[in-house]
N, C-alpha and C positions, 0 to 999 in steps of 0.2 A: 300416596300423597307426598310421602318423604323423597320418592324418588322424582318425581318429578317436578319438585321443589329444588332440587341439588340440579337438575338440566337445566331449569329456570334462568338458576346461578350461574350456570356456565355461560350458557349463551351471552345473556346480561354483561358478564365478566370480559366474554370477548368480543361485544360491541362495544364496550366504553372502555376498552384497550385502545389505547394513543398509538395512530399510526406513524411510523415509524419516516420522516422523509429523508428522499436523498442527503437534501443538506445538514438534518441531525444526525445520519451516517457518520459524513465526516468530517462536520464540527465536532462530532464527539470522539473520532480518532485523535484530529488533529490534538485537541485538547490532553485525551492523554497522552499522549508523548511528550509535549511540553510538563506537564507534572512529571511526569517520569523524569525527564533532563534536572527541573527543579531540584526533585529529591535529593540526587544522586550530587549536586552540586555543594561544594562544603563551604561556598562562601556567604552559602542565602543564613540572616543571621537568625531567622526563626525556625529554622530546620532541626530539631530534636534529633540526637544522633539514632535511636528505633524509627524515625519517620527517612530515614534519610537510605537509597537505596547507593550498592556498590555498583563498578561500570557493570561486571559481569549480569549483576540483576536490573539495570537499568537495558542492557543491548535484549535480554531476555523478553522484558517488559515491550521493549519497541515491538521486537518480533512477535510478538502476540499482536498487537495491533494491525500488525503488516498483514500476519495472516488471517484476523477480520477483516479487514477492509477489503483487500484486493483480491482476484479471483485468479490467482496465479495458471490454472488450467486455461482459460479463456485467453489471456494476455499472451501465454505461450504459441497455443494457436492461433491466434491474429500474428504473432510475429513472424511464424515460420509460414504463415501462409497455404500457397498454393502448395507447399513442399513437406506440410502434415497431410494432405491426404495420402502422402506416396509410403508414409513409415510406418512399420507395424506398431500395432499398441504397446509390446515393448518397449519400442524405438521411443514412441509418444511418451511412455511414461518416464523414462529417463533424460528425456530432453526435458520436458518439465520440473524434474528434480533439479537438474544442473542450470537450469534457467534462473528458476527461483532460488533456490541457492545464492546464485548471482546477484539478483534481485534484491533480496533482504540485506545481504551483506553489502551492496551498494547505500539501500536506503539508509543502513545503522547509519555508515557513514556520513551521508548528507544530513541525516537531522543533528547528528554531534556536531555538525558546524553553525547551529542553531546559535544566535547571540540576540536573539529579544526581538526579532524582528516581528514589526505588527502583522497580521492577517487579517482581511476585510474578507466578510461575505459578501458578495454582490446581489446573488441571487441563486435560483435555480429554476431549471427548464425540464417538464417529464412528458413525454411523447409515450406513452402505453407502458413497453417493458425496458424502456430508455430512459436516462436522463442525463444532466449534467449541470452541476454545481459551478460555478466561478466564485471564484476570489482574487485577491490580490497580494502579495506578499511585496509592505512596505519596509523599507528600511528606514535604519537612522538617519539617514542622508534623505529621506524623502525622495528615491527612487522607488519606483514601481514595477513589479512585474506581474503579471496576469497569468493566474495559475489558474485550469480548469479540469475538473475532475469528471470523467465520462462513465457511468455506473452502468446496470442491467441489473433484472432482477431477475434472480436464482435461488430455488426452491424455496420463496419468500421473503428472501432476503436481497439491499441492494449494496450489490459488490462493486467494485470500480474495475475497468477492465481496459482503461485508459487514461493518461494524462497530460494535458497540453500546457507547455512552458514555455511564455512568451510566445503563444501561435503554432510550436511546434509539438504535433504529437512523437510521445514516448513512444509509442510502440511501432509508429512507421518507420521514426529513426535505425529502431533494431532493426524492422523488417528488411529495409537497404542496405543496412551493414551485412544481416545473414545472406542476403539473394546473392550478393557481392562473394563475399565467401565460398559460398558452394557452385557457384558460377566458375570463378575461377580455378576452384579449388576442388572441396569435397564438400558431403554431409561429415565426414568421417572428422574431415579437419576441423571443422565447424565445432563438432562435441570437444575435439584437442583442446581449442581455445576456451572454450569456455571452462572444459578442467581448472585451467590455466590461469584463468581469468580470476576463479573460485581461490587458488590456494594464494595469488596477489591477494585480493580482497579480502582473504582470511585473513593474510598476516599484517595490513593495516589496520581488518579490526581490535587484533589482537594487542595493537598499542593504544592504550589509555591515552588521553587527550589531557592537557594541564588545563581547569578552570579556572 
């Protein structure tokens, strides 16, 4: 009786678990990162210096987010395309390291230019194991830009494995920069740059920003 009183429970427990949707994904990314910028900021005047996070644990904090959200294997190959079937799973897995690497180190940078600008949810859209979230990113000037977040779900979870700024997807952009690249050039030259790319984007994140 005891034991299947305790399965009862479970079952019970994971029926009236809140499903999880696209858009609380990443409204609830979005959100932390802005606290995290909050924290870490010394001019906010309710900010308790134990509440209050340094750059290094605020870029930390992003990066944890980044790597919830987004589904950095997936993104890697949609961007290289037709040109990850050709590489060994070595090749795959260290393109993906040096992608995403990229990656984070790019986004620290764009949310640090973060100055209060509003986000509207519009809505969301789920086709099976698809979906896509829209918003808007207002400024103070009451301009507009329409930012949409293209997700999948992956081992029950929904990742983002695309995103489109002002109509333009992020990841075709790469794709045409990379096709470009090894078209003319190499795969070889292709990992160069992005080395390359990594130790720029390192050493901008490694300058703190004046709040």
């Amino acid at each position: 009786m005891g034991k299947a009183l305790a399965a009862w429970l479970l079952v019970a427990g994971a029926m009236a678990a809140p499903v999880v949707s696209p858009r609380d994904v990443v409204q609830s990314a979005v959100s932390r990162v802005i606290i995290a910028l909050q924290r870490a900021d010394v001019d906010v005047p309710d900010a308790s210096p134990n509440k209050r996070l340094t750059h290094e644990q605020r870029r930390v904090e992003i990066r944890r987010v980044a790597t919830d959200l987004f589904d950095f294997d997936e993104i890697s190959r949609r961007a290289l395309s037709r040109y990850w079937a050709t590489r060994s799973a070595e090749e795959q897995a260290e393109f993906v390291r040096l992608f995403t690497d990229l990656l984070e180190r790019s986004y620290i940078g764009r949310i640090e230019a973060y100055s209060g600008e509003k986000i509207v949810y519009v809505g969301e859209t789920v086709d099976g194991q698809f979906a896509t979230v829209r918003s808007k990113v207002i400024t103070r000037r009451n301009t507009e830009t329409p930012l949409d977040y293209r997700l999948h779900l992956k081992d029950g979870r929904w990742k983002v494995y695309d995103i489109l700024i002002d109509h333009v997807s992020f990841v075709s952009t790469y794709r045409s920069e990379f096709a470009r690249i090894m078209q003319r050039e190499s795969y070889a030259a292709l990992l160069d740059r992005l080395r390359k790319q990594n130790i720029d984007a390192a050493a901008l994140v490694r300058t703190p920003r004046n709040y």
